[in-house]
C-alpha positions as CSV (number, residue, x, y, z in Angstrom):
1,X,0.0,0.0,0.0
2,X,1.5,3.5,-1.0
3,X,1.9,6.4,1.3
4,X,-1.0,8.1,-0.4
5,X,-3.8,5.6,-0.2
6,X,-2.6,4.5,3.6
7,X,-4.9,6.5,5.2
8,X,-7.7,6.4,2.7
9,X,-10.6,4.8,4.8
10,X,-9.4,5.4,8.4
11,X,-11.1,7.9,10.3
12,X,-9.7,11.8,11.5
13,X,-9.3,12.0,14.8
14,X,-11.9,14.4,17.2
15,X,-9.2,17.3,17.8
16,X,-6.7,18.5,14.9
17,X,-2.7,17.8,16.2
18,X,-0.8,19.5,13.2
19,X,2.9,19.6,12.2
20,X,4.5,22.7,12.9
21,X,4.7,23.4,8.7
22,X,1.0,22.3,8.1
23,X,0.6,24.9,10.8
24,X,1.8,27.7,9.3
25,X,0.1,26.6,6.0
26,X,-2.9,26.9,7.4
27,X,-2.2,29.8,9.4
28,X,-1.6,31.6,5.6
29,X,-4.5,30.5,4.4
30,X,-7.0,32.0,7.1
31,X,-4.9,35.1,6.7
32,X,-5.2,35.0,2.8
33,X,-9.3,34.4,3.1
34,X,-9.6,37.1,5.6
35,X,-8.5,39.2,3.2
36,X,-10.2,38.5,0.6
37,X,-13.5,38.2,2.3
38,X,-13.3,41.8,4.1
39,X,-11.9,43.0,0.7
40,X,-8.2,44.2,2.8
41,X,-4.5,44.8,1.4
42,X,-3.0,44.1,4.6
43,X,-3.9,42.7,8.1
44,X,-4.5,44.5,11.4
45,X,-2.5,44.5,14.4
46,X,-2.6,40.5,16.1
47,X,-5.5,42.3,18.6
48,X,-7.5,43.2,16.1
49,X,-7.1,40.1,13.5
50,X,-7.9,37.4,16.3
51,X,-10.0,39.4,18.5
52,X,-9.4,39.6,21.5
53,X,-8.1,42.5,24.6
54,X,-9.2,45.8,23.0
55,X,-10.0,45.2,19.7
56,X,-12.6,46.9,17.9
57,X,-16.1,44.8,17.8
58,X,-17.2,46.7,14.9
59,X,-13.9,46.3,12.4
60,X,-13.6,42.6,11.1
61,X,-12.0,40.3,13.1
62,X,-11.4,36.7,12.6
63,X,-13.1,36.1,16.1
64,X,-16.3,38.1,14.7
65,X,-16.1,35.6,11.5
66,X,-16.0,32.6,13.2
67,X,-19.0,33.0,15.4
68,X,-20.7,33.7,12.5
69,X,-20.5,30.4,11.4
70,X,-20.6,28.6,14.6
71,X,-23.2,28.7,17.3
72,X,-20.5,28.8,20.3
73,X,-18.4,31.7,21.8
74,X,-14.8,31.9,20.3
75,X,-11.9,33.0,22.8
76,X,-9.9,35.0,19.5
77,X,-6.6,34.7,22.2
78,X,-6.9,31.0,21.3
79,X,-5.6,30.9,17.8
80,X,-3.5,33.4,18.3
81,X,-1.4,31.4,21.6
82,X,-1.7,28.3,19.1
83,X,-0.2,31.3,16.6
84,X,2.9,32.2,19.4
85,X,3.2,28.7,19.6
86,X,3.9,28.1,16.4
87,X,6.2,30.7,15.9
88,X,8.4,29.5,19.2
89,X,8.9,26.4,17.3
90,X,6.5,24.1,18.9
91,X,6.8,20.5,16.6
92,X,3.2,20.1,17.1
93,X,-0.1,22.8,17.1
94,X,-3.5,20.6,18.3
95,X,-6.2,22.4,17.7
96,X,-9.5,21.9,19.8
97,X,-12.5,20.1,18.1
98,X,-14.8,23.1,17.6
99,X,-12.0,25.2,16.2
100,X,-10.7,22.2,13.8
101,X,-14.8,22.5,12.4
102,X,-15.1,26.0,12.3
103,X,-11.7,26.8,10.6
104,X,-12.2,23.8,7.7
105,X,-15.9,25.4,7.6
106,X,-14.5,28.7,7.2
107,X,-11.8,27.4,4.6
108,X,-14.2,25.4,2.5
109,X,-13.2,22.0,3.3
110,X,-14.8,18.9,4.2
111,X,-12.0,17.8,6.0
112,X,-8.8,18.4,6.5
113,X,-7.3,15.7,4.3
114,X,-8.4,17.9,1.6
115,X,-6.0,20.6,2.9
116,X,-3.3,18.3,3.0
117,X,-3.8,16.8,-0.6
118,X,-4.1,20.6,-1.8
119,X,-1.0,21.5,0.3
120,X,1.6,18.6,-0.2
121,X,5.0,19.0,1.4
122,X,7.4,16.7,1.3
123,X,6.9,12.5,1.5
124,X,8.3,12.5,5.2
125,X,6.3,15.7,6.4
126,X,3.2,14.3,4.7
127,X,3.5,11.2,6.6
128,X,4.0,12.5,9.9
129,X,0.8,14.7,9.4
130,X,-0.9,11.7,8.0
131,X,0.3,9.7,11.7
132,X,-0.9,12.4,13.6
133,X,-4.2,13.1,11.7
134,X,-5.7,9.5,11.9
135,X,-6.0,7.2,14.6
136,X,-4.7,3.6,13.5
137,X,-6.6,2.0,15.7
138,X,-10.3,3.7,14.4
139,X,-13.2,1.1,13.4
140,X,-14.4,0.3,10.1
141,X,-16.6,2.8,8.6
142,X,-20.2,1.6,7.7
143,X,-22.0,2.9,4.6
144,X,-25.8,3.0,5.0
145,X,-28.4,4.0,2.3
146,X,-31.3,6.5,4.0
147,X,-34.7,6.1,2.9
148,X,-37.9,8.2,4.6
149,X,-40.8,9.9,2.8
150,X,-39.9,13.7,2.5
151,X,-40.3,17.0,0.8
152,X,-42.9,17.5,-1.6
153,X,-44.6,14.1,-1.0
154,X,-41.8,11.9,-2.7
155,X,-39.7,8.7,-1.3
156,X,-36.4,10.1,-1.1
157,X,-33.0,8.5,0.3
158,X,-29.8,9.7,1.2
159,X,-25.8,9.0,2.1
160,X,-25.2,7.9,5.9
161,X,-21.8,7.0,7.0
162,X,-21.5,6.2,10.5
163,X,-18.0,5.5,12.2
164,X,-16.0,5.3,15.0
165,X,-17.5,2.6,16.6
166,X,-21.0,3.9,15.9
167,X,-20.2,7.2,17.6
168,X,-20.4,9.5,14.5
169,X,-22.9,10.0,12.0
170,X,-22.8,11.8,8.8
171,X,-25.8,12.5,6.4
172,X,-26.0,13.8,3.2
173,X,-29.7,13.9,1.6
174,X,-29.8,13.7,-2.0
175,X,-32.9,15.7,-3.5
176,X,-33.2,14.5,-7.5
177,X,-34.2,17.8,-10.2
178,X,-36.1,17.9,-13.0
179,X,-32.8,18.6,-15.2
180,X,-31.7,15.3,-13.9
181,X,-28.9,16.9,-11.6
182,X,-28.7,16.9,-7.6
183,X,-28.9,19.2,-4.7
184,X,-27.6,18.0,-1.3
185,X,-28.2,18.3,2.3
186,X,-25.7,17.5,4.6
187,X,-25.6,17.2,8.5
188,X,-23.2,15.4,11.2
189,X,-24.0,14.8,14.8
190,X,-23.0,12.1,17.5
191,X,-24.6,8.5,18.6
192,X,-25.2,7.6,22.0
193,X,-26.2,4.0,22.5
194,X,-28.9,3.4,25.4
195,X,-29.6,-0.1,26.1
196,X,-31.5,-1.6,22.6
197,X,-32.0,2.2,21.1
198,X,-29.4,4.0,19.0
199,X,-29.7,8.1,20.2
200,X,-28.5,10.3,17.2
201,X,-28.9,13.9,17.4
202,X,-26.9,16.5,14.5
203,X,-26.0,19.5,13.5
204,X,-25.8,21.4,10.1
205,X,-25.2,24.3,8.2
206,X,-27.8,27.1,8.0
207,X,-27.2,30.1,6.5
208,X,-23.0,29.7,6.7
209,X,-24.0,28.8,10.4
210,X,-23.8,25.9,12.2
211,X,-27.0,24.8,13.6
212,X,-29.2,22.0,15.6
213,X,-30.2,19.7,12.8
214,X,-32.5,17.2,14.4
215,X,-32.4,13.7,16.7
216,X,-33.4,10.3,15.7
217,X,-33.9,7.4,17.5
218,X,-33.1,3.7,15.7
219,X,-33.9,0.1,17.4
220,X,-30.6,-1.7,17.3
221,X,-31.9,-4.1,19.7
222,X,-28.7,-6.6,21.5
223,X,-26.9,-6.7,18.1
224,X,-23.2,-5.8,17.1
225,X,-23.4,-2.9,15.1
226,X,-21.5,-4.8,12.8
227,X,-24.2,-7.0,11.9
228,X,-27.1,-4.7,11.3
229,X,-28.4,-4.5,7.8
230,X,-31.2,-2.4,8.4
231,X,-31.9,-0.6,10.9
232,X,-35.8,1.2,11.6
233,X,-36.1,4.3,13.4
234,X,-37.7,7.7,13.8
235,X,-36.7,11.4,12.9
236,X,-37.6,14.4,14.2
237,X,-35.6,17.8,12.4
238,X,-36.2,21.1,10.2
239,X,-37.0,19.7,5.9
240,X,-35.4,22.3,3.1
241,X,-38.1,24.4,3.4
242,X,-37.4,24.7,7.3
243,X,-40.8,23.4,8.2
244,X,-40.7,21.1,11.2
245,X,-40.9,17.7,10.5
246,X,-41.1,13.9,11.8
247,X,-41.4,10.6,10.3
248,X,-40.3,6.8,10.0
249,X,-36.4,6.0,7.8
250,X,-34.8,3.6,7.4
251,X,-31.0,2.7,7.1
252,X,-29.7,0.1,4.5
253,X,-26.9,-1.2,4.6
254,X,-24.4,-1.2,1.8
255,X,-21.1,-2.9,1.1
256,X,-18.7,-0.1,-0.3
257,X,-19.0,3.8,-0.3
258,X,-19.3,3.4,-3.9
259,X,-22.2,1.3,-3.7
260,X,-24.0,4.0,-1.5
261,X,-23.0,7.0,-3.8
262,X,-24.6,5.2,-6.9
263,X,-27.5,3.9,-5.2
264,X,-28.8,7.2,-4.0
265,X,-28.4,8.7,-7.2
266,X,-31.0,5.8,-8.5
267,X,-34.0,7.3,-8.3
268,X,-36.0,3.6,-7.8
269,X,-37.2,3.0,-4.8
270,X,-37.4,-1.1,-3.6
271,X,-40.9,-2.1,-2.9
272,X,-39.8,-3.7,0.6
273,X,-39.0,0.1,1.8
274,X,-41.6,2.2,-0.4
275,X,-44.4,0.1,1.5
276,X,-43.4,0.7,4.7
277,X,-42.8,4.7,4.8
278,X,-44.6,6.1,2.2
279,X,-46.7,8.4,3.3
280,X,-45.1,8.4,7.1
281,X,-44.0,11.9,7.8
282,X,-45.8,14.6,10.2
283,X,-45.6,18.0,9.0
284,X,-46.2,20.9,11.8
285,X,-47.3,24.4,10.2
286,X,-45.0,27.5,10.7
287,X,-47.4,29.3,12.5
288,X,-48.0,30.2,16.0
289,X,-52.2,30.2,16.8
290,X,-53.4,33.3,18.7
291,X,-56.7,31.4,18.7
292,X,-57.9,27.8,18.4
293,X,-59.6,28.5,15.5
294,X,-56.2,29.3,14.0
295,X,-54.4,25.7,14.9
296,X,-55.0,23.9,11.7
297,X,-57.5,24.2,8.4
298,X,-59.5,21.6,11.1
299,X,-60.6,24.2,13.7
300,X,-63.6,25.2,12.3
301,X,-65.0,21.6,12.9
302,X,-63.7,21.1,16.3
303,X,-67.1,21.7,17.4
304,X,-68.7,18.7,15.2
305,X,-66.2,16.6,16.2
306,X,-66.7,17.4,19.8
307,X,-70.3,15.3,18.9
308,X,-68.4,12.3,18.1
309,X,-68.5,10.0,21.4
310,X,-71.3,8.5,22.4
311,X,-72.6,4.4,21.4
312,X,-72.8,3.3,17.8
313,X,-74.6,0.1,16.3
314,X,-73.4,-0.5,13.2
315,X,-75.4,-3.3,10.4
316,X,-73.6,-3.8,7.1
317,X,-75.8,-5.0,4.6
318,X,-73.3,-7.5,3.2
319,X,-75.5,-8.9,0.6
320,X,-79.2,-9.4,0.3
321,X,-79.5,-12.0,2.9
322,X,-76.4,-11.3,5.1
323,X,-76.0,-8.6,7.7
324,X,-73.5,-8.3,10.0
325,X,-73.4,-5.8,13.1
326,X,-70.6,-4.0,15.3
327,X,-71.2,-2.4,18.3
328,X,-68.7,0.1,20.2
329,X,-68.4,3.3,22.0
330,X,-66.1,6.4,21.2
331,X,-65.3,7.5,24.7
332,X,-64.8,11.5,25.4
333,X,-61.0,10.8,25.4
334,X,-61.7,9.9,21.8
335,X,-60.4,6.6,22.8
336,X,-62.6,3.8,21.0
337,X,-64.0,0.6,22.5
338,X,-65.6,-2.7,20.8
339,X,-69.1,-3.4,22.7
340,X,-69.6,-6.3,20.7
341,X,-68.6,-9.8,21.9
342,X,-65.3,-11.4,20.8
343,X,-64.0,-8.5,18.8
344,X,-61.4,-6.1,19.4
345,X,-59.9,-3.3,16.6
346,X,-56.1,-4.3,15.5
347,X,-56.6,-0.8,14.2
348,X,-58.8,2.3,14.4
349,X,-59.4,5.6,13.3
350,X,-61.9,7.9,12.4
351,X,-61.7,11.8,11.0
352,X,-64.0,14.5,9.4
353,X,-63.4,15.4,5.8
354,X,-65.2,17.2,3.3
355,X,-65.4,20.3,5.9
356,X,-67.0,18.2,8.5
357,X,-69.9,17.3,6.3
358,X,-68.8,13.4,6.5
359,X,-67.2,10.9,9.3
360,X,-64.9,8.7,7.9
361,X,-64.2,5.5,10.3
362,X,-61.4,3.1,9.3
363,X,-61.0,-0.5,11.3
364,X,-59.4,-3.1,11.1
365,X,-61.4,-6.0,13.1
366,X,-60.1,-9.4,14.7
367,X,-62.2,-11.7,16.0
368,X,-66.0,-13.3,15.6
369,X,-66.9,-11.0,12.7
370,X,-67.1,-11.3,9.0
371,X,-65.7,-8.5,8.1
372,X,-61.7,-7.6,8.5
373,X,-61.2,-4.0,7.1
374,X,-63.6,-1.7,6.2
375,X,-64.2,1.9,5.6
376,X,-67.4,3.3,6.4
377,X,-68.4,7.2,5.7
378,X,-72.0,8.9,6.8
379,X,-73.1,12.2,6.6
380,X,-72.5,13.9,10.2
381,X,-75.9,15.9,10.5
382,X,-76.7,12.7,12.5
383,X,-74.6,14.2,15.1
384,X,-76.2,17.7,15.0
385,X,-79.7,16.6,14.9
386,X,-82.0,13.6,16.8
387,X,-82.5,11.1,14.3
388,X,-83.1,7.6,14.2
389,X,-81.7,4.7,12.1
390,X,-79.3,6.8,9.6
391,X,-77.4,5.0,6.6
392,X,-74.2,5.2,5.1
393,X,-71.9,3.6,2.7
394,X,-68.9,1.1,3.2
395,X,-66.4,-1.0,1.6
396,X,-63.7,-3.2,2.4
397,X,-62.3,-7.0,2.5
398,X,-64.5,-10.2,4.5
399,X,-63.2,-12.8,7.0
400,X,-62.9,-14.7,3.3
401,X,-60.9,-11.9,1.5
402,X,-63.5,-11.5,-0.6
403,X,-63.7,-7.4,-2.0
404,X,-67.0,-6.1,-0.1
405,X,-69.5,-3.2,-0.4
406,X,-72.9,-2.2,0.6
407,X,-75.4,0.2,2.5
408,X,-74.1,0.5,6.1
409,X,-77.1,1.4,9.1
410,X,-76.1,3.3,12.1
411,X,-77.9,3.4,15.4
412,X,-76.0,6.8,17.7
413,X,-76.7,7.2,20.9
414,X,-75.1,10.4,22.7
């Protein structure tokens, strides 16, 4: 294995040790893009440049530039000891964490093996850095393709690469255009592993500053990390168009970083993960309500759905000799409960649509019943006025799978 490709797939270390003479490289290059960006011939005093004793708040600074990117206070004395350092003669400058991410945000690069490889010195200094940069003993990296149901009501997937042991996480969302080109999203965080549950929470770039991104949770269960090849979770961040957002993704694992790259750029989706989050993402409106009329285009009807509970008798007309009744209660928790014998709902939900002109109910029934799904909608002026037997409509699947539709009669009590 050459020099060069040596430390191709280990991982950089947290804090940034640096050779005296990558030092001062880098060093010349903050200068040289202060410069440009505050459009100067030639820098201020040290006080002034790194900010700190009496410097002047309102002239640029690199202090001033950095905590415009990043979301912590910067002590501008810190650079500048790691600068006196450097020009004592101190072998090796280690920068903190946050500083290494700032300054290689504030430099354009991903990471600083992209400084190096635009900066080569000589075989032997290039080496050393190399020694110092990586830590030998890091695990393998794992490439993982993202899927979850995101912006504008399309399956979407992205780029995860998770390392150091399942400490650190890196994302980077892919969003397909109409030209056939790519935008990205990127954010990086930490994992914390509790028990069966992997804890992620990131951070990204907002506006050239460095912001919360978002947590997620994943099920990892008693399992090596090593031996997960999915892995089923729940997120919770900001989307592109920074509306708050949660939802169900998944993780796939893939074998190579090439593998994942060209995956995500396929815009197929596999059936096996297309049926299990599309559609599974809660989006919050950007507004704050002054009234609870103004919490949702719903809070008109809140008073029509305040009607719901009370007893229901239901009687599907199945076919012309066949009827079939359920019996339950919606409770004034909203909480629904089967009154008929030997029947419980797997699943159950009910809603107003059409401006709360009809109530939709949606079960899914186990049990001593002939039916096993079904969708039932009625007109809701039964719950406005007294009324009698009322009918509706309904479809759905029988205890024989056989496709099922009729007149459905309704029996309310409040």
């Amino acid at each position: 294995m050459t020099k060069k490709h040596k430390y191709m797939k280990q991982i950089e270390v947290e804090s940034l040790p640096i050779t005296l003479n990558y030092f001062m490289l880098l060093i010349k290059e903050i200068q040289t893009t202060f410069l440009k960006n505050h459009q100067l011939k030639e820098l201020p005093k040290a006080l002034q440049l790194y900010g700190y004793g009496n410097y002047d708040e309102i002239k640029p600074s690199l202090k001033t530039d950095f905590e415009v990117i990043g979301t912590e206070f910067i002590n501008g004395k810190y650079l500048y000891d790691k600068t006196r350092q450097a020009y004592k003669g101190r072998p090796i400058i280690k920068l903190s964490k946050y500083y290494k991410s700032i300054i290689l945000l504030y430099l354009g690069y991903e990471n600083f093996k992209e400084f190096i490889n635009k900066n080569l010195l000589t075989d032997e200094e290039t080496e050393e850095q190399n020694s110092l940069l990586y830590n030998e003993k890091s695990n393998k990296i794992f490439y993982y393709l993202s899927y979850y149901y995101g912006e504008d009501n399309k399956l979407l997937k992205g780029q995860t690469v998770i390392s150091e042991n399942f400490r650190k996480i890196n994302h980077t969302y892919v969003y397909p255009q109409d030209d056939g080109s790519f935008k990205t999203h990127r954010s990086f965080g930490n994992i914390i592993r509790r028990e069966d549950t992997l804890h992620i929470s990131t951070k990204t770039l907002l506006d050239g500053k460095l912001v919360e991104g978002g947590s997620e949770i994943y099920y990892i269960g008693h399992n090596e990390p090593a031996n997960t090849q999915f892995l089923i979770g729940t997120y919770c961040t900001f989307d592109i168009y920074t509306q708050t957002v949660a939802g169900k993704s998944i993780f796939e694992r893939c074998d190579s970083k090439e593998e994942m790259e060209t995956k995500s750029k396929d815009n197929s989706i596999p059936a096996y993960i297309a049926q299990e989050i599309r559609k599974s993402r809660i989006i919050n409106p950007s507004i704050v309500p002054k009234h609870l009329m103004e919490i949702s285009d719903k809070s008109p009807y809140a008073s029509i759905y305040n009607l719901i509970p009370g007893k229901y008798q239901l009687t599907f007309e199945l076919n012309k000799t066949t009827k079939e009744t359920l019996k339950f209660s919606i409770l004034t928790n909203f909480q629904i409960k089967p009154l008929t014998s030997n029947v419980y709902f797997e699943n159950d939900n009910f809603q107003l649509i059409n401006k709360g002109s009809i109530l939709h109910f949606n079960f899914k029934l186990v049990g001593i019943i002939a039916l096993d799904s079904v969708d039932i909608y009625i007109k809701t002026y039964f719950l406005k006025e007294k009324s009698d037997t009322l009918n509706g409509v309904f479809s759905g699947i029988d205890n024989e799978n056989r496709l099922v539709n009729g007149n459905v009669f309704i029996e309310y009590i409040k």
